[in-house]
N, C-alpha and C positions, 0 to 999 in steps of 0.2 A: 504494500500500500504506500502511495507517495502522502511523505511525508513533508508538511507545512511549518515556515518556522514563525512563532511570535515572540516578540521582542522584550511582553511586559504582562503585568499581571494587568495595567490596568491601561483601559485606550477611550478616545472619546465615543461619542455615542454616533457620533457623523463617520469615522475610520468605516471603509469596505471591508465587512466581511460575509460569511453566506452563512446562515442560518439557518437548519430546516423546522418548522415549527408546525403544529397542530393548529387550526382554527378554534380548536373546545382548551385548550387549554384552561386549565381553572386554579385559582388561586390559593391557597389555604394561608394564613399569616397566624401565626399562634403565637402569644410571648406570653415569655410565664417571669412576671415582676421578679426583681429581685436574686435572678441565676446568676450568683457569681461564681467565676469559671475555677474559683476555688475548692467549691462545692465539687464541681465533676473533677477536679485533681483530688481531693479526698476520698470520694466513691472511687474513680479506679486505682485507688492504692490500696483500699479494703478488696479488693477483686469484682466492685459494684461497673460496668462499663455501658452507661446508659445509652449510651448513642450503636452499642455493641447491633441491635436488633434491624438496625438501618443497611439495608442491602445494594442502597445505590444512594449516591449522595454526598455534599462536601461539609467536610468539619472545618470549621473555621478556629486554628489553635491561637492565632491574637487577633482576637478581636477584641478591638475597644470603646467604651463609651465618650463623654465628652464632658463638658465642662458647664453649667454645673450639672451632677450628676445626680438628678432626682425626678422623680417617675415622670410629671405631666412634662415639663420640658423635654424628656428625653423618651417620652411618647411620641408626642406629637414631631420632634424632631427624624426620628426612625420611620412615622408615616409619611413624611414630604419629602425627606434624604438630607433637611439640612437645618443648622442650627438654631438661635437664637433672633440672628440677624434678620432671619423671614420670618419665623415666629413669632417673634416677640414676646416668648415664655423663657426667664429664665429664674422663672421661680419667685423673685421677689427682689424690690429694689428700696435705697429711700431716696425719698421726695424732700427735695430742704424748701422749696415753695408751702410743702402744708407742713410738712414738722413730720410726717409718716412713712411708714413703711405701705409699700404698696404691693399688694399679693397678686400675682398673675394668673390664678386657680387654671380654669380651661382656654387662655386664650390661645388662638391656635391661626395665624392668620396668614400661612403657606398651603398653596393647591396639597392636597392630600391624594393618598394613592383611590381611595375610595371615589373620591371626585374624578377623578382619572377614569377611572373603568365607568363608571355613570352614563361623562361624557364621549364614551365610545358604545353607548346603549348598552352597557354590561348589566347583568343583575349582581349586587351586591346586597350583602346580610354582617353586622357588625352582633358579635355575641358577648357582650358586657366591657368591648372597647370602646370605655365609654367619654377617649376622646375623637369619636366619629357622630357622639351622639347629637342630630340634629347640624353634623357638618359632614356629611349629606346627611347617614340615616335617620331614619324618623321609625316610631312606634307606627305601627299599623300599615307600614308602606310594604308590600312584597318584591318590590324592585329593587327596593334600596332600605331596607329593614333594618331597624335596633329591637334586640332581641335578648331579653333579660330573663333568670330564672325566674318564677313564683315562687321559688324556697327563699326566704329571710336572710339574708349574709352567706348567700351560697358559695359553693367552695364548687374545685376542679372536676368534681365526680358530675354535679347537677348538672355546668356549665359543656361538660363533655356530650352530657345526655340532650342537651339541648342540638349540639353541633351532632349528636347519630344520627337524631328524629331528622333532621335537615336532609342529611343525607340518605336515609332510609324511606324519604315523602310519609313520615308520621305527620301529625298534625303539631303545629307551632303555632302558641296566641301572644301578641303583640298588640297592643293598641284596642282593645274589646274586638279584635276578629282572629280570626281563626283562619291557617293558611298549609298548604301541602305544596311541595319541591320537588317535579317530577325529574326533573334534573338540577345537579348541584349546581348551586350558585356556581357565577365564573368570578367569585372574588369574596372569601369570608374569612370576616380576623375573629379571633378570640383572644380574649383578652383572661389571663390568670392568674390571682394575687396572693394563694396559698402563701407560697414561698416567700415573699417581702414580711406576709404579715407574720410566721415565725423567726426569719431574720430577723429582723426587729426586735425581738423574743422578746409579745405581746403576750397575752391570753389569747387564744385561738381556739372556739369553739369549745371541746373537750381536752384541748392540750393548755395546760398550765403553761405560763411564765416560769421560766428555770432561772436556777443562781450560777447553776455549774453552764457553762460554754460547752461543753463536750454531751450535756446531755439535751440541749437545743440542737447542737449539730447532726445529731443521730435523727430528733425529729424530720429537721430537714432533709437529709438522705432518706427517709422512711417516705416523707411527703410526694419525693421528685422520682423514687423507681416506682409510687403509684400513679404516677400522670405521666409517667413512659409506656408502663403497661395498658393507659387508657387510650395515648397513640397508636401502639400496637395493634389494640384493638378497632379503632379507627381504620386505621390502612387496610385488616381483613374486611374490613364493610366496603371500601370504597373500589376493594378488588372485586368483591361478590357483587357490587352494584354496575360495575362496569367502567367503572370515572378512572379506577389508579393509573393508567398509562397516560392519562391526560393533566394529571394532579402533582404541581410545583407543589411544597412545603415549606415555608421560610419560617422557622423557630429559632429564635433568641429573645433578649432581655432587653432590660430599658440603664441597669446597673447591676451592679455587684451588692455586697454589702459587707463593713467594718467594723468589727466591736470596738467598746470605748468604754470606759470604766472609771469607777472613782472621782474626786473634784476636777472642776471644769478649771480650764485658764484662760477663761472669759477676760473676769478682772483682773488678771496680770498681765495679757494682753494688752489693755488699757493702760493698766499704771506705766508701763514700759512704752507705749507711745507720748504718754505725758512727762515722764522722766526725761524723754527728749527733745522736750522743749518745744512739743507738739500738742494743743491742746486735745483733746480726746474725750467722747463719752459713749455709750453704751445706748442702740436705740431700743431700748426699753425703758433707757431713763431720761429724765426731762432735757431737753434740747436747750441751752443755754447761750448760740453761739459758739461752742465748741467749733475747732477747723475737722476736726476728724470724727463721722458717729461709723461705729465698731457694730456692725449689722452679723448676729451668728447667722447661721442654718444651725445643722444639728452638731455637725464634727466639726467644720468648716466655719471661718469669720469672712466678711467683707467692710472692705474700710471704703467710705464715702468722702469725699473730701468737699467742703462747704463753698468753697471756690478753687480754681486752676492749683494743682501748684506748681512751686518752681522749679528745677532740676534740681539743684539743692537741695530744695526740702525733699523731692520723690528721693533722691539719692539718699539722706538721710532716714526717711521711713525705711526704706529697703534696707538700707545696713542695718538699721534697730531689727526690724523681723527676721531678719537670716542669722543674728545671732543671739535670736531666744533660744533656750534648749529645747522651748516645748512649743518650735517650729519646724517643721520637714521641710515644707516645700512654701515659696512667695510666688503668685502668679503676676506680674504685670497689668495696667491694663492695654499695652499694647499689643503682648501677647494673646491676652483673650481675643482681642479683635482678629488676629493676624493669623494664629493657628486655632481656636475654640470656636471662631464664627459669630460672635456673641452681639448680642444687642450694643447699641453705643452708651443704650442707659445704665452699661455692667458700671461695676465696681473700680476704684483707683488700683485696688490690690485683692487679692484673694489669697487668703493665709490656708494651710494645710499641715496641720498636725504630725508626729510620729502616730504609726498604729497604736491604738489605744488609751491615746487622750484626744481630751474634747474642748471646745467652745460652747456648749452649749450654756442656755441661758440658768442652768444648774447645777447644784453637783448630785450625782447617781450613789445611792445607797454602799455601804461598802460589802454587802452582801450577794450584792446581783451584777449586773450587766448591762448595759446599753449596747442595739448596733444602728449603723444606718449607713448611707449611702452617697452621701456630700465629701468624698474625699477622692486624695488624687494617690493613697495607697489602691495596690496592686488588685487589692479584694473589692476594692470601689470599682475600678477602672476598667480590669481586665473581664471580659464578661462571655458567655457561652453561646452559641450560635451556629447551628447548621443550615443547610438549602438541602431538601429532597427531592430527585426527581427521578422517575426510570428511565431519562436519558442524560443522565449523569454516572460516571463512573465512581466507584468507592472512590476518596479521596481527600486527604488534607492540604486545606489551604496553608501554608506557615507565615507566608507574608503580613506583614499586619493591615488591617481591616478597620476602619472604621465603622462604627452602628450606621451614620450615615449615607455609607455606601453600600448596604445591601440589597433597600428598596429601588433604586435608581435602577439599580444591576438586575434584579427581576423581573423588574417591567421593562426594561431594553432588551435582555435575553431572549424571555420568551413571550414576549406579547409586541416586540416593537411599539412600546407607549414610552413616552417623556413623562417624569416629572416637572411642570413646567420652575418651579422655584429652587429643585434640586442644586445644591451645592458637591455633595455625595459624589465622588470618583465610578467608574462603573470598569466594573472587573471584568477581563478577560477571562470568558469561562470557554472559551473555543477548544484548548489542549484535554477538558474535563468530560467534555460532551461523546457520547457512542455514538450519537448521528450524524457526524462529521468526521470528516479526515483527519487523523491525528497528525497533533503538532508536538514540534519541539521550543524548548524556551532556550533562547540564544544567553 
């Protein structure tokens, strides 16, 4: 067989190349909150290999998320391919006009993949992705459907049962009607929060809040080889139904997630920007004119600056935060702009802790544990994600990956659709594919 050479992992979307593709092709998008790619280094080291059951398909071994790292930004940032800067979610900013902090909850205001298929008459069904909801899907619509359990704080098991009925033409009620799917949608995400909400180590349903770290981590490996085995189960329906040869898979996360423990260095944080001859305060506490308010998330601080500063002064903040001890990492805000994508309303600086301390706006019990997902450690960052398809070859991507380049790359592979707001690189998947000439990478 002659063989093809390409250059790169990743090429534009305009680049000649030949494609062969299905007209049914159908979409599935599944992210399950909160997989950090930790979590599957852990299971395959106990001999747990969840991706083990995937027969055809690319494991993506760095993939990463972004900046800042927290669900609805980094939802909606993986639905359109690109950051902040189109979005305008990056979680939360302050305002020195009102004295506030200002929360971004669902804004989402880049074409989404959902709107994409839409507008090429696709039917689309969002199943508790619930930042799709009413941007397009709606409750009651069968073209373009939001589709939620009737169970109370349902978990992966209902939400699964939901996407069988879909594909089985059981009946699904949405909006007071009632609706049957003689064939699958050509575009359905599911969205799954299991996982975040024991990271976190929350109370979750029947499973207790744990003190010990080792005995939350077991829930979570318990919770993710159940929502593997309900994929399994999934793909034997979608084979018995007829769809699997036509049926991409794109599964990953939105974050990782990071323990943190013990008192916060909220306030030392602060005192050590005011020791520098920087005024400083904390926005949860009264705004006085201070030049600096010291804005947490949960792991993670941002420092707002009340006017411009000088290079001086930014050069000084930067030497103060690089040599706190209980600083890992300083982001810029030119950096965010430059490599994160970010809104222009980010932060002067974004501070980032050693594993296991925190900013938050308290100190955590010395008994238990805090986790979460606002940091630029490895367990934040690095995150879990494959593409399935059966014209794809077993295979690992090792290259790194950004979260926002997976969407772009799906809908230009196999459907030739644009993102039209996409920032997102789009991968070279020509060497991967059994329906084309194989290639070699130069």
């Amino acid at each position: 067989m002659r063989k093809e050479k390409c250059c790169s992992l990743f090429f534009t979307p305009y680049q000649k190349n030949i494609t062969i593709m299905s007209k049914n092709k159908k979409l599935l998008y599944i992210n399950i909150d909160g997989f950090s790619f930790s979590y599957y280094q852990r299971m395959l080291a106990a001999g747990k290999d969840v991706f083990a059951f995937a027969k055809e398909g690319l494991f993506f071994s760095s993939l990463k998320s972004g900046l800042v790292s927290i669900t609805n930004p980094m939802q909606s940032a993986i639905l359109c391919g690109a950051f902040s800067n189109k979005t305008h979610n990056f979680y939360q900013h302050y305002d020195f006009a009102t004295n506030s902090v200002v929360r971004h909850f669902r804004t989402f205001d880049a074409q989404n993949v959902a709107q994409v298929f839409r507008s090429h008459g696709k039917s689309v069904v969002s199943v508790h992705q619930f930042m799709l909801e009413n941007n397009p899907c709606k409750e009651g619509d069968k073209d373009c459907l939001y589709l939620t359990s009737p169970v109370s704080q349902s978990d992966f098991s209902q939400r699964f049962q939901l996407l069988e009925d879909i594909a089985l033409g059981n009946e699904v009620h949405s909006g007071g009607k009632t609706f049957r799917y003689d064939d699958f949608p050509d575009f359905v995400a599911l969205y799954i929060d299991d996982v975040d909400s024991l990271g976190h180590n929350n109370a979750y349903k029947d499973i207790p809040k744990r003190r010990e770290f080792s005995l939350r981590a077991q829930d979570i490996d318990n919770r993710l080889s159940e929502i593997f085995r309900r994929l399994e189960r999934f793909s034997d329906i979608a084979q018995s139904r007829g769809f699997y040869d036509d049926l991409v898979v794109l599964l990953t996360t939105d974050h990782g997630m990071t323990p943190f423990f013990g008192k916060s260095d909220l306030d030392g944080l602060v005192k050590a920007i005011n020791d520098a001859g920087i005024t400083a305060v904390r926005a949860d506490h009264p705004y006085s004119g201070e030049r600096i308010v010291v804005l947490p998330y949960t792991i993670e601080a941002s420092l707002y600056s009340s006017s411009p500063l000088s290079e001086e002064e930014r050069q000084k903040l930067f030497q103060t935060l690089t040599a706190l001890p209980f600083v890992e990492r300083v982001v810029e805000k030119s950096e965010m702009l430059s490599r994160y994508g970010m809104d222009a309303r980010c932060a002067e600086f974004i501070v980032s802790p050693p594993k296991g301390r925190h900013f938050y706006k308290k100190d955590l019990p010395e008994d238990t544990f805090g986790a979460s997902h606002d940091s630029l450690d490895e367990t934040s960052q690095h995150i879990f994600g494959c593409l399935l398809s059966p014209c794809l070859q077993r295979a690992t991507v090792e290259e790194e990956v950004s979260a926002i380049d997976l969407m772009p790359t799906v809908l230009w592979e196999f459907f030739r659709y644009v993102l039209p707001d996409a920032e997102g690189k789009i991968l070279n998947l020509r060497k991967y594919r059994k329906d084309l000439p194989s290639v070699e990478v130069e």
